[in-house]
C-alpha positions in Angstrom: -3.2 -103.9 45.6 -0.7 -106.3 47.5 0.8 -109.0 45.7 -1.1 -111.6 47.4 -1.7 -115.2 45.5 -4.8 -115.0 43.8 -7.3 -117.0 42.1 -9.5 -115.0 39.5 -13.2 -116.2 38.8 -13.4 -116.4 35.1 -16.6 -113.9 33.8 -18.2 -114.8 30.7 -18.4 -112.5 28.0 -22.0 -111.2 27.7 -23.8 -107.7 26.4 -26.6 -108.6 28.6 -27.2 -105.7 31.0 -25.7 -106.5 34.7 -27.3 -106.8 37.4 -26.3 -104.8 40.8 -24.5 -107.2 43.0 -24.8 -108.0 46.2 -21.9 -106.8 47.9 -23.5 -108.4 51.3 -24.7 -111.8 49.6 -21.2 -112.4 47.9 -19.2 -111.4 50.9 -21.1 -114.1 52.5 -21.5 -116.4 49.9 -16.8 -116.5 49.6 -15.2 -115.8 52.8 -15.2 -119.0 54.3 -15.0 -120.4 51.1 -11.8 -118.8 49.0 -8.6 -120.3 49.2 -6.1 -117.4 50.3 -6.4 -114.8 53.1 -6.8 -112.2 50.2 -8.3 -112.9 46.5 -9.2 -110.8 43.8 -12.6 -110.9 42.0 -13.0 -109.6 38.7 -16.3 -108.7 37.3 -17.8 -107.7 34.0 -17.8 -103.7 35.2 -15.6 -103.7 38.2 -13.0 -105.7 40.3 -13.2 -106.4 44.0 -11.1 -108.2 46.5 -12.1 -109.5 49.3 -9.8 -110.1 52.5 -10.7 -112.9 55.3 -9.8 -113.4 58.6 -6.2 -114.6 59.4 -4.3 -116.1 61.8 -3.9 -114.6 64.7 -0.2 -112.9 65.9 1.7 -113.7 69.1 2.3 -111.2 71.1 5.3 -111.6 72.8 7.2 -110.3 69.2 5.4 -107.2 70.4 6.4 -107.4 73.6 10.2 -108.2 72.4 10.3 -105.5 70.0 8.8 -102.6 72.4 11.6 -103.7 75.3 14.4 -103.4 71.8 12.9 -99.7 71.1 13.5 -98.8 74.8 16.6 -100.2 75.1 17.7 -97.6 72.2 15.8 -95.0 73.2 13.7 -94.7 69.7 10.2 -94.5 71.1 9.4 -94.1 67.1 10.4 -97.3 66.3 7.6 -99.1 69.0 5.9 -101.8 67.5 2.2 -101.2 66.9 0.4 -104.3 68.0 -1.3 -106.3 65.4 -3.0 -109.3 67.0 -4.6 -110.8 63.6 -7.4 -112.3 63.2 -11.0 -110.8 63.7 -9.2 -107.7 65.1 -7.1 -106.7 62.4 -10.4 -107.1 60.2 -12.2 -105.0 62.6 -9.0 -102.2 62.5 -8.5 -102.0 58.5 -12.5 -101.8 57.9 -12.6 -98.9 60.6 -9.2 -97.5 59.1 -10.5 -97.9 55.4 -13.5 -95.9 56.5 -11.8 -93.4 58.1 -9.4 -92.7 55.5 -11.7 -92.2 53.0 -14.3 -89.8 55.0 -10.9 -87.3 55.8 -10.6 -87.3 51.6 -7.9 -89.4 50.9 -7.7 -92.1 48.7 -8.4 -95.6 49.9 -10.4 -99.1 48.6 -14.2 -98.5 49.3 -15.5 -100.8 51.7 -18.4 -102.7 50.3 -19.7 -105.2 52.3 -17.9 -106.1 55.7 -18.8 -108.5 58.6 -16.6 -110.5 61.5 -14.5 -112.9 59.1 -13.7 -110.5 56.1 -14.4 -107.2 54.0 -15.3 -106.5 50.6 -13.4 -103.7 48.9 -13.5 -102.4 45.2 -10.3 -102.5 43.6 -8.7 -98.5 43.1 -7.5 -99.1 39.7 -9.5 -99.6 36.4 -11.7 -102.9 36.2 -9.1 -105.5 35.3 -5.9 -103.8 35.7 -3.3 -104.0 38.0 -2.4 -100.7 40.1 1.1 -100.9 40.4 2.8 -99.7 43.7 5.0 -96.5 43.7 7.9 -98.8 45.3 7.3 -101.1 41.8 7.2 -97.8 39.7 9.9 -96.0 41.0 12.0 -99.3 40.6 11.0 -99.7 36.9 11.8 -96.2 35.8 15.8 -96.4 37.2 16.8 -96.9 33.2 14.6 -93.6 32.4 17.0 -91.7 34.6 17.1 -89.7 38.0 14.7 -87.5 37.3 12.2 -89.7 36.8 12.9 -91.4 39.5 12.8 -88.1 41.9 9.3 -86.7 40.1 7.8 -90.3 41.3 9.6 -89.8 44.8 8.3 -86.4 44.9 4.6 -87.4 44.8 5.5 -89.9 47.6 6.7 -87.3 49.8 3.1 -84.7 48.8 0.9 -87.7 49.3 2.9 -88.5 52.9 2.0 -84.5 53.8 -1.9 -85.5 53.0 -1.7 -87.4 55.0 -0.9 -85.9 57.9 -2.5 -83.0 56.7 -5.9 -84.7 57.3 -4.7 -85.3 61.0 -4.2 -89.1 60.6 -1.1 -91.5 59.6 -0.3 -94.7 57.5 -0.1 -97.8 59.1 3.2 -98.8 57.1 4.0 -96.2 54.7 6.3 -98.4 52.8 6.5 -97.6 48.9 4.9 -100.6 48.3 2.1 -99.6 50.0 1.4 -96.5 47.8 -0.5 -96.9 44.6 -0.4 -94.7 42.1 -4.8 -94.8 41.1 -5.3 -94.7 36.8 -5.8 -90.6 37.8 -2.4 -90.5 39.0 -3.8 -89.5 42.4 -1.6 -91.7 45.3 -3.9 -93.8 46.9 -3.0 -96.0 50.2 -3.5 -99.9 51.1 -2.6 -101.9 53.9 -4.3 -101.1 57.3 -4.1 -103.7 59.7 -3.3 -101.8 62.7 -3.3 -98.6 63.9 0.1 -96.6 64.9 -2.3 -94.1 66.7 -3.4 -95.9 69.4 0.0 -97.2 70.6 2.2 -93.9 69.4 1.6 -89.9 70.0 0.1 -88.9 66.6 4.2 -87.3 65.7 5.8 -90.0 66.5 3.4 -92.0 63.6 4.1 -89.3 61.1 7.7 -89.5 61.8 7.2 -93.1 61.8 5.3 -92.5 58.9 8.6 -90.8 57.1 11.1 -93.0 58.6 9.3 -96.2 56.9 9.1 -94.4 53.1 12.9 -93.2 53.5 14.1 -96.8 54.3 11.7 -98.3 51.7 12.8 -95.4 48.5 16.3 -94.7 49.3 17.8 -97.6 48.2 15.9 -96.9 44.6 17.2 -93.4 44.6 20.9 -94.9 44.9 20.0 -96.7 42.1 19.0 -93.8 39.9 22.2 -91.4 40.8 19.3 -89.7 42.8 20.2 -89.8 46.2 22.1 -86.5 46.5 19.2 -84.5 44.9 17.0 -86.4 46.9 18.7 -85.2 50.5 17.9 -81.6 49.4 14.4 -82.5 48.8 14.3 -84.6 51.7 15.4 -81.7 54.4 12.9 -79.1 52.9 10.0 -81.8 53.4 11.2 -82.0 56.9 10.4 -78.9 57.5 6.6 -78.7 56.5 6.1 -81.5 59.1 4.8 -80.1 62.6 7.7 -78.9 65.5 7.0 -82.2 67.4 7.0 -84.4 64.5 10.2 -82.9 63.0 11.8 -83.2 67.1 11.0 -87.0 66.9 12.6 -87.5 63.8 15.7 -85.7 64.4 15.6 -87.7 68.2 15.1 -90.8 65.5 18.0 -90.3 63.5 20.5 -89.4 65.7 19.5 -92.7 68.0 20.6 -94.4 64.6 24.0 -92.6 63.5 25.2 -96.5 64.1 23.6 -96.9 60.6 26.5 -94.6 58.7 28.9 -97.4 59.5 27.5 -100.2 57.5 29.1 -100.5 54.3 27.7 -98.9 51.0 28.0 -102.5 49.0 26.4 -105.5 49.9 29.1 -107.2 52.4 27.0 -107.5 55.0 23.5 -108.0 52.7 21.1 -106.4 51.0 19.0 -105.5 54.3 22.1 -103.4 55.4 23.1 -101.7 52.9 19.6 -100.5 52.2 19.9 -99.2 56.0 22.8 -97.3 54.8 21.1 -95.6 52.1 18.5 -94.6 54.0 21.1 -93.2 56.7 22.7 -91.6 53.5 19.0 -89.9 52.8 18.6 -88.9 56.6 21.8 -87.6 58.1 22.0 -84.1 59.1 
């Protein structure tokens, strides 16, 4: 799950038999209560988190941004609005719910109600479930093929996606956990691409976001030429529309090529230009 700060309740050791909790009663009981927007729970059989309501967004970043994405004629990169708050509460429980009912991997909503959720952890009680951004990034020393098999799996868990006739909401490595199973699961669904974007333009969105957030590791790993041959026959599973948008996409951004391949201009650029380097034709 996000690396949100966190405050753990301590759970005494015990071999008494435990009692079903009250997913309702405890979500009621802590969200006004906890300390952070998100904090993790861990119980003697299973760990939960639960979100709360935020603070809400102002919307004229979202009315900035859209007037940007015209301006370059990349209708994939228009923002989704996220006005935070009770809203985006209301859009991840209804996300997190759809998700799961189309088969995919996602933290079961326990308990929910106007100021926060309850959701089970996807990983083992007490563990962490690292992201596939995290993963990817710790197996660099284990060489390129590592690297590629854990990009790989990104790519297959991005098709089902899309597959199941939905979208991400940010389908940044670090938003893809790979579950104890090894099965990809998916976190982080505070707005909904769908309702401001054609559903292509989210699942090229969808690819634009884990290019940008994985290229830079496959630079890192001697992996990115490999990678581009992987990359192109992925493009072609996706459907006519959603492989026109993303060509449209990448050729509005050609600009990106120019940037330097070292860090002269920063990290956040050169990281643009290895994901150009994964994208060009």
């Amino acid at each position: 799950m996000p690396l949100f700060p966190f405050r753990s309740l301590p759970v005494p050791a015990t071999d008494l038999p435990v009692p079903t909790l009250d997913y309702a009663a405890f979500l009621q009981q802590h969200v006004r209560l906890q300390p952070h927007s998100v904090v993790r729970y861990v119980q003697p059989t299973e760990t939960l988190w639960l979100k709360r309501v935020g603070r809400s967004n102002a919307a004229w970043r979202y009315r900035f941004l859209g007037a940007v994405a015209r301006c370059l004629r990349v209708p994939v990169l228009t923002p989704v609005p996220n006005p935070g708050g009770r809203v985006a509460i209301g859009t991840e429980v209804a996300r997190l719910r759809d998700l799961a009912a189309r088969g995919l991997r996602v933290p079961e909503v326990l308990a929910a109600c106007e100021d926060g959720f309850l959701m089970r952890h996807l990983g083992a009680p007490g563990e962490n479930t690292p992201s596939l951004g995290n993963e990817m990034e710790q197996a660099v020393p284990r060489g390129s093929a590592t690297v590629l098999a854990l990009w790989k799996q990104g790519l297959q868990s991005l098709t089902k996606v899309h597959r199941a006739g939905t979208c991400l909401s940010q389908a940044f490595a670090r938003n893809l956990v790979r579950c104890p199973d090894g099965v990809i699961g998916y976190i982080d669904f505070e707005d909904d691409p769908a309702t401001a974007l054609p559903l292509p333009l989210c699942h090229a969105r969808d690819a634009l976001c884990f290019a940008h957030s994985t290229a830079w590791i496959l630079h890192a790993a001697d992996a990115l030429p490999a990678a581009r041959t992987q990359w192109q026959a992925w493009v072609q599973t996706l459907t006519p529309a959603a492989q026109q948008a993303l060509r449209d996409s990448v050729a509005r951004m050609a600009w990106a090529g120019r940037f330097p391949e070292n860090r002269k201009w920063g990290r956040d650029a050169q990281r643009i230009r290895m994901a150009w380097e994964l994208l060009r034709p």
